[in-house]
C-alpha positions as CSV (number, residue, x, y, z in Angstrom):
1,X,31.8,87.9,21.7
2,X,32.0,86.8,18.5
3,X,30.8,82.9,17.2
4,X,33.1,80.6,16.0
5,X,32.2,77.2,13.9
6,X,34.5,74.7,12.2
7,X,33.8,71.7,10.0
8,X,36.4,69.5,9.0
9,X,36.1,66.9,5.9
10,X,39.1,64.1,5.6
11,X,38.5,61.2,3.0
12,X,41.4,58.5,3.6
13,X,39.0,56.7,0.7
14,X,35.6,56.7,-1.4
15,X,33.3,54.3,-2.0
16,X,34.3,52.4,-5.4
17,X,30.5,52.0,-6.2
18,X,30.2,55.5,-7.1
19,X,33.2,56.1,-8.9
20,X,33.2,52.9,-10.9
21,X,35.2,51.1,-9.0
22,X,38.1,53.4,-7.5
23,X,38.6,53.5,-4.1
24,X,41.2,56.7,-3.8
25,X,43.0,55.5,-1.1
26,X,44.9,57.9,0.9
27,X,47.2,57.7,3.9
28,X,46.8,60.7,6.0
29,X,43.3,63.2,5.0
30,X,41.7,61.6,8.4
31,X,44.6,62.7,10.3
32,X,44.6,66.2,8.6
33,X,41.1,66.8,9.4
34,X,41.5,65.3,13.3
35,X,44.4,68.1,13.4
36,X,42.6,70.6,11.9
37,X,39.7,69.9,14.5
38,X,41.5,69.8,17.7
39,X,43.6,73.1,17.2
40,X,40.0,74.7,16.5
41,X,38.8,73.2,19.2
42,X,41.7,74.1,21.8
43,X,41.3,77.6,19.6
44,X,37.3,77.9,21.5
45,X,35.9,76.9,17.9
46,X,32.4,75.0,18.1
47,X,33.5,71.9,16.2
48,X,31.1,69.9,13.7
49,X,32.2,66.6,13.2
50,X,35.3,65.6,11.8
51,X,33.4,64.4,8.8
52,X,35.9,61.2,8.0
53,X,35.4,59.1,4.9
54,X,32.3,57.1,5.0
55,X,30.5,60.1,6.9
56,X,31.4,62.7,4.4
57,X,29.0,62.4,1.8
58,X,27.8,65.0,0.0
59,X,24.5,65.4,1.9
60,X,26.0,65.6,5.5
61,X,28.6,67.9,3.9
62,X,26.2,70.4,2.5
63,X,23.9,70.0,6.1
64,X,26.9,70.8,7.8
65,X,27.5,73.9,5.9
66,X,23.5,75.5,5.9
67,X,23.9,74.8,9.6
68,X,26.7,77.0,10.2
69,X,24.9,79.3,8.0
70,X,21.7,79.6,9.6
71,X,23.9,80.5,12.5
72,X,26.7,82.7,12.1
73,X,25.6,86.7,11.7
74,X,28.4,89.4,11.5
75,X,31.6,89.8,12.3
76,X,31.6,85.4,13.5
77,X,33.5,83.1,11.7
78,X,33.6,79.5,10.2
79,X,36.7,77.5,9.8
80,X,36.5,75.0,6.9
81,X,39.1,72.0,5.9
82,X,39.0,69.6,3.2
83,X,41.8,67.0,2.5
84,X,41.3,64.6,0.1
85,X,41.3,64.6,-3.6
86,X,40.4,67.1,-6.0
87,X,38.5,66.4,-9.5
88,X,36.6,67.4,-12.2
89,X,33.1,67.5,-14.0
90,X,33.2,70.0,-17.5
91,X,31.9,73.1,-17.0
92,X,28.5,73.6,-18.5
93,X,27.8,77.6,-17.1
94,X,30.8,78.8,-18.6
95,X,32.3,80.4,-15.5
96,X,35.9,78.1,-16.2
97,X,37.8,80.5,-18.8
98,X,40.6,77.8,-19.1
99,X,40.4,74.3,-19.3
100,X,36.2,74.6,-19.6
101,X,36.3,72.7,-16.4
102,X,34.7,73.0,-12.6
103,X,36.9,71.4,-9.7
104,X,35.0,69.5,-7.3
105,X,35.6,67.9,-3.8
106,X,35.9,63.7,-4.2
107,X,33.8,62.9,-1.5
108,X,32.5,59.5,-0.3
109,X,29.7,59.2,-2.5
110,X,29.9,61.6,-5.1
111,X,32.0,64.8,-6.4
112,X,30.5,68.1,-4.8
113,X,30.7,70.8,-7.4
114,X,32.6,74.4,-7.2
115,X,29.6,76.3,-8.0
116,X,27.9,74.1,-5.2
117,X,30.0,75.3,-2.4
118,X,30.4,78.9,-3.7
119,X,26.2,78.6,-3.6
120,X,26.7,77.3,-0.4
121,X,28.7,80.7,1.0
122,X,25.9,82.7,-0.6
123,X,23.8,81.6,2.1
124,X,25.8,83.1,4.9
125,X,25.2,86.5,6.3
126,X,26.8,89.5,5.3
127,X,30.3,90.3,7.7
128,X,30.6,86.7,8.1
129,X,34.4,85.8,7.8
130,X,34.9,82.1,6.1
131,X,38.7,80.7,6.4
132,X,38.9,77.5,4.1
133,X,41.7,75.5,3.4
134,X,41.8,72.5,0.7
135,X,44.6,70.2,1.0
136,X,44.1,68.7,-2.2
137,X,44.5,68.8,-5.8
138,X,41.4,70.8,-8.7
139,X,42.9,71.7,-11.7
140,X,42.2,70.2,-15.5
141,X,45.8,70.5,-16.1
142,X,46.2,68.7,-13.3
143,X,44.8,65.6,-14.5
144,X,46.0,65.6,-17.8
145,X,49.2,65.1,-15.6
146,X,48.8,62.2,-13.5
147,X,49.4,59.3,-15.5
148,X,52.7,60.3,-15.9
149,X,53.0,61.7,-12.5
150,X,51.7,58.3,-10.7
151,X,53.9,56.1,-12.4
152,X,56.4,54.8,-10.1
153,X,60.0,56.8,-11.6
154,X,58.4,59.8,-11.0
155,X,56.8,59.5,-7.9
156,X,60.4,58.3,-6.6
157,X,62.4,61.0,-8.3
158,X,59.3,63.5,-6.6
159,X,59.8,62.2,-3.8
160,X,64.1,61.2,-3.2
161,X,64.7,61.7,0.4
162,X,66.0,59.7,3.6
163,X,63.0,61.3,5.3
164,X,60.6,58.4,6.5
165,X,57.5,60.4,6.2
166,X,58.5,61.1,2.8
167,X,57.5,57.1,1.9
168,X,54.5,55.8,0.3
169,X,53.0,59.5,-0.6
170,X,50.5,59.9,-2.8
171,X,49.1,62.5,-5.2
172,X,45.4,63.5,-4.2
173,X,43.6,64.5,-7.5
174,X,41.7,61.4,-9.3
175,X,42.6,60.1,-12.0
176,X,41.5,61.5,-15.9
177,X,40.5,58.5,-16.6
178,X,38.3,57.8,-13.7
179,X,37.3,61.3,-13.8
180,X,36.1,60.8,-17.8
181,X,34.0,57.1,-16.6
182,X,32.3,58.7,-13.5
183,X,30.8,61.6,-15.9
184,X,30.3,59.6,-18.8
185,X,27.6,56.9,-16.0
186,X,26.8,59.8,-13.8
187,X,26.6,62.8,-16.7
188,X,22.9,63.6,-16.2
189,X,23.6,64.4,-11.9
190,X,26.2,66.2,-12.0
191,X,24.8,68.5,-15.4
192,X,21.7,68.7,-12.8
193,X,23.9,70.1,-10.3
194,X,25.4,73.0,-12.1
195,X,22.0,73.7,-14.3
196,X,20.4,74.7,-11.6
197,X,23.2,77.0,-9.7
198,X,25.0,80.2,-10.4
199,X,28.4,79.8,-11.6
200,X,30.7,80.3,-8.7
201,X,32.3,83.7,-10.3
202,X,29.1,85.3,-10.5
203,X,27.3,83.9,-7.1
204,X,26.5,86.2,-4.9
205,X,28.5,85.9,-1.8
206,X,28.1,88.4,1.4
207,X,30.6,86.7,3.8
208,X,34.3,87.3,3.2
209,X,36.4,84.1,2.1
210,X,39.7,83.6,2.9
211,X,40.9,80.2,0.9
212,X,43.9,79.1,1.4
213,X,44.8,75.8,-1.0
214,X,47.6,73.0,-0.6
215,X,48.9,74.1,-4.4
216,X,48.4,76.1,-7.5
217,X,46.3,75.1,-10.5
218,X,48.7,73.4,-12.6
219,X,50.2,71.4,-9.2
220,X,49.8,68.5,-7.5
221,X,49.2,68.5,-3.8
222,X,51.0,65.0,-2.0
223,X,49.5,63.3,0.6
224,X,51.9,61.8,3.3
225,X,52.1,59.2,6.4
226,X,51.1,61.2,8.7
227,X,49.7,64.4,7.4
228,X,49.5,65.9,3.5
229,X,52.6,68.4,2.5
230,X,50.6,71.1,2.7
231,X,48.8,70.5,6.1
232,X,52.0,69.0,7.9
233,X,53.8,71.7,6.7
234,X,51.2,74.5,8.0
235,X,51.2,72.6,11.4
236,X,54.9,73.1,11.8
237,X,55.0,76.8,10.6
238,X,52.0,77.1,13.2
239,X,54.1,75.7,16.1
240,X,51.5,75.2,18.6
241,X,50.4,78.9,18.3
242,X,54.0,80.4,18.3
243,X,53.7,82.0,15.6
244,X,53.0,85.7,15.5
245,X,51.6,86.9,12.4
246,X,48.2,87.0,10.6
247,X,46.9,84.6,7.4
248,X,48.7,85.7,4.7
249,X,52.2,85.9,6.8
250,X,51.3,82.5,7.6
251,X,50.9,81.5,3.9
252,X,54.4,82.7,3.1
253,X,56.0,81.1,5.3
254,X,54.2,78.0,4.4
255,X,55.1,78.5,1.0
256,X,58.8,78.8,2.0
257,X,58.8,75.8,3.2
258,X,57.4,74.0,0.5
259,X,59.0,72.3,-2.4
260,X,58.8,74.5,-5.7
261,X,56.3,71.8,-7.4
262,X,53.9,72.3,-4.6
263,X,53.2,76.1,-3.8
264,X,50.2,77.3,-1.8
265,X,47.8,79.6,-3.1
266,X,45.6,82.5,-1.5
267,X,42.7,84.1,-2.5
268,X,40.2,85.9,-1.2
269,X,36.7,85.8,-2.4
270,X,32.7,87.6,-2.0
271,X,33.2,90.6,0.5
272,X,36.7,89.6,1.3
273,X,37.9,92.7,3.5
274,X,42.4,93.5,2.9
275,X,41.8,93.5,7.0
276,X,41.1,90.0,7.2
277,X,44.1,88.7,6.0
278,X,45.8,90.2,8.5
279,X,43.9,88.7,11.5
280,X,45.5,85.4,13.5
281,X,45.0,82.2,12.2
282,X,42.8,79.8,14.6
283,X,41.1,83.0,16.2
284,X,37.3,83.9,16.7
């Protein structure tokens, strides 16, 4: 019988001392990563965690990951969840052809790097099946974005609707600007931390990664009341388990349901098998 694992990361903040004094509040990245944990858990997944907010730094984050690395072999599998928001650091081993820049996960107290997480796969045996989703927002065009995006006529036209859990959302990518002030104080760490990794497109990776994100590149990804866009919307394509087909007919019927600003994106990655993506979702 195959092992299963899952480790689930939901930020509804960060702390403002390392990220010069931005908080990042969100409404509902706790609630997606609670969800997220109980269907892997009702599913027969070992769960790790929730790692919410103040708990998912980037240190219990990585541990998390080497753990279920040092104890998956072939043909178990890890289920992976992030909600929160997405950012940026430039991109100093050249393995961004675009905008020159790595995404990163905002975590509580510090960004953790693309190249750190692909690194992070590379350390999980060969047959090893990874599903990840991100509920959040990565891409350099992305921020260049937001200022416009978070004032408050577009954020209403966004989001016109009678719908109550419509209200309040907000877009969960940080701010250039804050982005630009955290590497300018912090430039030194986070060169360290790609200086001394692969670049994610050439690491090494034996598992097979399945990564399902809440949008494309040049997206944003909302949050919500009670869960993001992206995750409430999987939940009710997912239907308790009632629906019958494998990841990537799950994915387009996400993506049918989502608003055409906001499209979900999959792509496999390392030794990603076409198989795969035709096993059931939440299944060891």
């Amino acid at each position: 019988m195959p092992t299963g694992l899952s480790v689930h990361i939901g930020l509804n903040q960060v702390d403002p001392v390392a990220y010069d004094g931005w908080s990042g509040e969100l409404n509902a990245c706790e609630q997606d990563a609670a969800d997220m944990a109980r269907l892997a858990g009702a599913a027969g997944f070992e769960v790790t965690g929730p790692l919410l907010t103040g708990d998912a730094t980037a240190e219990a984050v990585t541990s998390a990951l080497e753990t279920a690395a040092g104890r998956l072999a072939e043909g178990d599998i890890l289920f992976l969840t992030y909600s929160g928001h997405g950012g940026q650091v430039p991109d100093l081993n050249h393995d961004e052809a675009g905008d020159r820049l790595d995404e990163t996960w905002v975590l509580y107290d510090r960004q953790l790097v693309d190249d750190e997480l692909f690194g992070l796969f590379g350390k999980f045996a060969k047959g090893v099946r990874i599903w990840m989703l991100s509920d959040s927002c990565h891409s350099g065009t992305v921020a260049r974005r937001l200022p416009e995006l978070l004032s408050a006529g577009e954020l209403g036209r966004r989001f016109s609707t009678e719908d109550p859990r419509e209200v309040g959302r907000r877009l969960r990518a940080m701010p250039q600007p804050v982005q630009s002030a955290v590497y300018a104080r912090d430039r030194d760490l986070y060169d360290r931390i790609q200086k001394a990794r692969t670049a994610k497109d050439l690491a090494k990776i034996d598992a097979e990664v399945l990564h399902i994100s809440g949008c494309q590149d040049n997206q944003t990804a909302a949050d919500g009341i009670v869960n993001g866009l992206f995750t409430g919307t999987l939940l009710e394509v997912w239907r308790g388990g009632a629906f019958p087909g494998g990841y990537r007919a799950l994915h387009r019927e996400i993506v049918k349901r989502m608003p055409p600003d906001q499209t979900p994106h999959l792509v496999m990655a390392g030794a990603a098998r076409p198989d795969f993506a035709r096993q059931r979702p939440f299944t060891i």
